[in-house]
C-alpha positions in Angstrom: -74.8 39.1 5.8 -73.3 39.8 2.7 -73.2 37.4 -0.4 -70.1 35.9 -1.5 -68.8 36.7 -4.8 -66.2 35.3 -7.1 -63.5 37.1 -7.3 -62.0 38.2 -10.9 -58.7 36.0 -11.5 -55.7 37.4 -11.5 -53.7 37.7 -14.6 -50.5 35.9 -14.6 -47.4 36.6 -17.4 -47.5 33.5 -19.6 -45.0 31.3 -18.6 -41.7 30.9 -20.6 -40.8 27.1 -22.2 -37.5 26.3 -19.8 -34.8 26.1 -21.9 -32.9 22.8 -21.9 -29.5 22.9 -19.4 -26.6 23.5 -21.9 -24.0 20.8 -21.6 -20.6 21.7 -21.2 -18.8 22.9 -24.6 -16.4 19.9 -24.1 -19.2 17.0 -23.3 -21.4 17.7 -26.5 -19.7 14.8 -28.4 -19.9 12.5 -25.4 -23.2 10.1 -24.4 -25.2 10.6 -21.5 -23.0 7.5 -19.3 -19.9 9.6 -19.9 -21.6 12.6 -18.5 -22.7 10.9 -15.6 -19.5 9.4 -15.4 -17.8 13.0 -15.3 -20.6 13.9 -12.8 -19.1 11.5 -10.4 -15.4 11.5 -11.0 -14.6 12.4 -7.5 -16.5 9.0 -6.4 -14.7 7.1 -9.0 -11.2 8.3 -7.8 -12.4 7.6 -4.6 -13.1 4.0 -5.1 -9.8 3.6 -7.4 -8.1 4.9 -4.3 -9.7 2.3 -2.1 -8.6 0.1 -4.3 -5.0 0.7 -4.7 -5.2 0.7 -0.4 -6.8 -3.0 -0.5 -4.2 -4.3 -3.3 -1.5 -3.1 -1.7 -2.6 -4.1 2.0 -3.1 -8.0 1.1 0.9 -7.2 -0.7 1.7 -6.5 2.6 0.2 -9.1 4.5 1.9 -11.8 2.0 5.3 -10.0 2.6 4.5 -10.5 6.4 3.2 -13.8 6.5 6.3 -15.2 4.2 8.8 -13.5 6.5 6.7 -14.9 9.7 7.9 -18.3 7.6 11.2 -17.5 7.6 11.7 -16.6 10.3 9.8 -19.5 12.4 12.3 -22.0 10.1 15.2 -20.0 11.7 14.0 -20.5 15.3 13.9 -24.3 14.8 17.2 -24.3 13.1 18.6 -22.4 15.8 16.5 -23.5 18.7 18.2 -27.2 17.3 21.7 -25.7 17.3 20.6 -25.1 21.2 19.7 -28.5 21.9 22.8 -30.0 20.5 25.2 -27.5 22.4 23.8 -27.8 25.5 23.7 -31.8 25.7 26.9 -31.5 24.1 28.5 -29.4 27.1 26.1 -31.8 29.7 28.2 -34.6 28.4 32.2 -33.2 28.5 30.8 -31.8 32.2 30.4 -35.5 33.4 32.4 -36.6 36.3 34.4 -39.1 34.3 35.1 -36.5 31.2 36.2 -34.5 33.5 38.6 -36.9 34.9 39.2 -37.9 31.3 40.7 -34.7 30.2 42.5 -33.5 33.7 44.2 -37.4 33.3 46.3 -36.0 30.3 47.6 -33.1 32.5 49.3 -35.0 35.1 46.3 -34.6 37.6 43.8 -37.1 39.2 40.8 -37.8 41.8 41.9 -37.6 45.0 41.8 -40.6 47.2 41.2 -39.6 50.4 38.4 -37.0 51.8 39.4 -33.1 51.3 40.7 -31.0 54.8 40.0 -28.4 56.3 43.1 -25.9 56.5 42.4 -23.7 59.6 44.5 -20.5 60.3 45.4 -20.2 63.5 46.7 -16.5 63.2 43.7 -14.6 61.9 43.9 -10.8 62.2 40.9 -9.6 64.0 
């Protein structure tokens, strides 16, 4: 068998100190939040648009809620209205309202039982 033997490393270029990443000409007065911040402006007008949805959702539910009000008050009001006209016309359709009214034109009950009028000549 043969021996082993160490192989001669291999020479490698040195390696070059990374430069630093260049921030953008406009962001070298700024601090490191407001770069961040810039980083992630797409999120931020994300959540601001969220936002502006959820605001003006609950506006909307308020404007709902307050008509649902409004409009239940106006059911009673009218469903009241309904009441009184119907036992109002209940009342002037009694028997003796009736015969109270059809007094002042000259007519009355009649006395005896109602009859029959039978033609005797009916085309067939």
């Amino acid at each position: 068998m043969a021996e082993n033997k160490i192989k001669a490393p291999i020479k490698t270029a040195p390696k070059r100190p990374s430069k630093p990443k260049k921030q953008p000409a406009f962001m070298n007065g700024l601090n490191m939040s407001a770069f961040y911040l810039f980083n992630n402006i797409h999120f931020i007008f994300y959540l601001a648009f969220l936002g502006v949805i959820y605001i003006a959702n609950s506006h909307y539910a308020v404007q709902t809620i307050k008509e649902i009000k409004h409009i239940q008050k106006e059911l009673k009001k009218v469903s009241w209205e309904s009441n009184s006209k119907n036992s109002d016309l209940m009342y002037q359709s009694m028997e003796s309202e009736v015969a109270k009214k059809v007094k002042k034109m000259g007519l009355g009950e009649l006395g005896t039982n109602p009859k029959k009028i039978i033609n005797k000549n009916k085309i067939k």
